[in-house]
N, C-alpha and C positions, 0 to 999 in steps of 0.2 A: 229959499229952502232947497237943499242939495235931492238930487235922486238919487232913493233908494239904492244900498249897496246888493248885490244879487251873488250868490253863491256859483263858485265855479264850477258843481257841481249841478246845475240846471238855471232855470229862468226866472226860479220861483224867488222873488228876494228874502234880502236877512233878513232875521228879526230883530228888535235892538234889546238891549240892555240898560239898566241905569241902576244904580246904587239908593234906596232908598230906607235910611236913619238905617238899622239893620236889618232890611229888608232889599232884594233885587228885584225890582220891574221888568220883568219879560213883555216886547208888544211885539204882533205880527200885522200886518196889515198885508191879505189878502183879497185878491178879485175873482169872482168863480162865475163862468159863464150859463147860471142859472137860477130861477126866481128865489126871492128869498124865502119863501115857503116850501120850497125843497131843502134850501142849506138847515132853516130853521130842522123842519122833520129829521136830517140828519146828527142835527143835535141832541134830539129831545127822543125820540126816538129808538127804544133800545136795541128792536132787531136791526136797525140804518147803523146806531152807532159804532156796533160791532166788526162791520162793515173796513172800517178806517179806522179808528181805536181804538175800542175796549166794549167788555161787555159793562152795563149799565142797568140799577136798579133806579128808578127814578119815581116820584109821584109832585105830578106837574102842578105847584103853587109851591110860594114862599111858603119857608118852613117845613118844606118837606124832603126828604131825603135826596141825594143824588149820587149814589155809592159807585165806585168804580172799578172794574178789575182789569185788570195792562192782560194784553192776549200775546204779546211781543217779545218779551221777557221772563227772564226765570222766574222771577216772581209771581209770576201766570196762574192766578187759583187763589190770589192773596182777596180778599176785598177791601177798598181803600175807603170810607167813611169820608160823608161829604150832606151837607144842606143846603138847601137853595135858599140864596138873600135876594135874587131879583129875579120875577119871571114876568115877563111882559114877551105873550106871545109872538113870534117873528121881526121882534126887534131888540131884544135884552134879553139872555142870558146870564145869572152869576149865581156862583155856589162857590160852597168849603168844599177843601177836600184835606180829607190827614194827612196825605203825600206829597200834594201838589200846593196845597194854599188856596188863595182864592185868586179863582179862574171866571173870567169877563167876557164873553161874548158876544160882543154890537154887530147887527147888522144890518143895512142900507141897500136901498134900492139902487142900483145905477141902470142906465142904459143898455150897456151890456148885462144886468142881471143882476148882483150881488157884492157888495163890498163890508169882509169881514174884517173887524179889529179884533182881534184875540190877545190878551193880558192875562196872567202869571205874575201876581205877587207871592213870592216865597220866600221864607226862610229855611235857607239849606244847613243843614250841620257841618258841613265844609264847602266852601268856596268851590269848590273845583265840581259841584252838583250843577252849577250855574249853568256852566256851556254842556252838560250833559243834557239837560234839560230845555236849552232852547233847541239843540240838534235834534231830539225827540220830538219835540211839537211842529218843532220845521216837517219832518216826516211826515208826522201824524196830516199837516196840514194838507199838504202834497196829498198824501194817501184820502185826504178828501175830496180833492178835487177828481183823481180816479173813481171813487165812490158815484159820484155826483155824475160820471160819465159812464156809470151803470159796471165796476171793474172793483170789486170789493179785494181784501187782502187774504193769502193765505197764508195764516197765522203760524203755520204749523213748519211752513218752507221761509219765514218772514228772515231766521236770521241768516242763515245761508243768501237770499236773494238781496236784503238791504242790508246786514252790518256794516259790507264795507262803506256801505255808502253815509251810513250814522259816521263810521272814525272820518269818513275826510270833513265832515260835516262840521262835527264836534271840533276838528282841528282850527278850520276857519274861526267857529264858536269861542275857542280859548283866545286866538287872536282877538277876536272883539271883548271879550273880556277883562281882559289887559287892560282895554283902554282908560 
């Protein structure tokens, strides 16, 4: 198995991509140096999730809502519609989302703490959403590991302090895309 490829913009690696019938599988596989009952709460969470990605309406079991609003983006103020299909506390995360698809988050115990699989299955209405969108969750990811290090985002200075850092992101992202 090769190692992971890492963006030349930080440590954190890429996420991958794959083509699935008409659907793209986005996967990230993260390491965060803290229990899984913190990354969990970060998830689940809505005053944590805010923190690092969005504000969050949630009501924790299957079948129950999981709405989202992007604090990042113009679109800032939209709420995104979303239900939970797996909850299994501190170790399975999954919901819909109207924007996103369905969003999987596994996470494991390691030694050093915690080891996240994060997946994005979406159908985008053009191709070119693809690498828009793993360079956002690439972010978003990053911006939880700051979270988790106690350094939440300000939403308000976010595009001035990280766009540039989304376009080189995204640029790598269309590379892999390609493939």
């Amino acid at each position: 198995m090769s190692e992971p490829r890492h963006s030349s913009q930080d440590s954190a690696p890429l996420g991958s991509v794959e083509r699935v019938d008409e659907d793209w599988r986005i996967t990230f596989v993260r390491e965060y140096g803290h229990q899984v009952d913190e990354v969990w709460a970060m998830l689940t969470d809505p005053g944590l999730t805010r923190l690092w990605w969005a504000d969050a309406r949630i009501e924790p079991r299957v079948g129950g809502r999981f709405d989202l609003r992007w604090l990042n983006s113009p679109e800032a103020g939209e709420w995104w519609a979303g239900a939970v299909t797996a909850w299994e506390p501190g170790r399975l995360l999954e919901f819909t989302n109207s924007e996103h698809g369905l969003l999987r988050w596994e996470l494991e115990p390691t030694d050093a703490g915690t080891r996240l699989r994060f997946t994005d299955l979406i159908r985008p209405e053009e191709e070119r959403f693809v690498a828009m969108s793993l360079a956002g969750w690439h972010l978003h990811l990053d911006h939880l590991a700051d979270a988790l290090d106690g350094t939440g985002q300000d939403w308000d200075g976010w595009m001035q302090r990280w766009l540039p850092t989304w376009q080189d992101l995204h640029a790598e992202y269309v590379a892999l895309a390609a493939r």
